[in-house]
C-alpha positions, 0 to 999 in steps of 0.5 A: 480549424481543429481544436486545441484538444483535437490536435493534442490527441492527433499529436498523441495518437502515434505514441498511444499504443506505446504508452497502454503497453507500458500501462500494462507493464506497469500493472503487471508488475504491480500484480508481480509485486503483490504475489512476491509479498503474498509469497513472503508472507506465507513464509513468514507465516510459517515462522509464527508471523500473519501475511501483511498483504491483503489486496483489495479491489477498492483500495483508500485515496484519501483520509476519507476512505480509511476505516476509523482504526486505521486513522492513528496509523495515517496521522503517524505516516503523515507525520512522519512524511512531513519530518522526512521532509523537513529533514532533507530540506523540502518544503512541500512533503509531497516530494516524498509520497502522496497522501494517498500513498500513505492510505495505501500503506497502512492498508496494505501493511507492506511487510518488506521494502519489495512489497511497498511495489504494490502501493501506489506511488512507491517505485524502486526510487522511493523505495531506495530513498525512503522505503526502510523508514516506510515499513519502520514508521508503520511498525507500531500500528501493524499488530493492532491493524492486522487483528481488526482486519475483517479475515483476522475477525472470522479467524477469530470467531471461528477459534473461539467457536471451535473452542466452544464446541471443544468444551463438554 
């Protein structure tokens, strides 16, 4: 007699090549998402405003994982979750996004609603539904999350080191 786990994946195992092709679609999109943003970026970049996508190997899951400046900006998205929650009559706001969703985002700081493709648990759904008021509740944090970033730091320090130099 085969356990209950050994006839699962022998259940499985046909539709196993179908499911890791999909897999990879699924994270070729994502790394085509993250380059569409990095190129919306660029172009914002040119008219004055910093790119908002810095992808990191080792993103947040939980509320653990966010650096400390980055709390204020997950208490207003989680806030902000519930109330969007609350308003279209759901009782448990993980209907809208995770909570690690929410870490993604103010990590990420996604600028368009194309760019929330490459946070975690976002897809053309969400976005549709909710991406808009995302992208609107992490606004008023954004200015402030991109000058602690660590490259935004470097920038800095080598500005006002050139600056030093500069002076006689």
């Amino acid at each position: 007699p085969r356990s209950h786990g050994a006839r699962l994946l022998a259940t499985l195992e046909p539709h196993a090549a179908a499911l890791r092709e999909a897999r990879r679609g699924r994270a070729a999109d994502r790394q085509e998402a993250a380059g569409a943003t990095e190129a919306a970026g660029e172009a914002a970049g040119a008219e004055g405003e910093e790119e908002v996508l810095e992808v990191e190997d080792d993103l947040p899951k939980t509320r653990d994982d966010l650096r400390p400046q980055e709390q204020p900006a997950y208490e207003a998205m989680l806030a902000w979750k519930r109330a969007r929650a609350k308003e279209l009559g759901y009782n448990d706001p993980c209907v809208i996004c995770h909570n690690r969703t929410l870490c993604e985002l103010v990590r990420l700081l996604p600028a368009t609603p194309a760019a929330l493709n490459a946070v975690w648990g976002i897809g053309a759904k969400r976005i549709a539904q909710h991406g808009d008021l995302m992208l609107s509740s992490l606004l008023p944090f954004r200015a402030d999350l991109l000058a602690t970033r660590p490259a935004a730091k470097r920038a800095a320090k080598r500005a006002n080191a050139a600056e030093t130099d500069a002076q006689p």
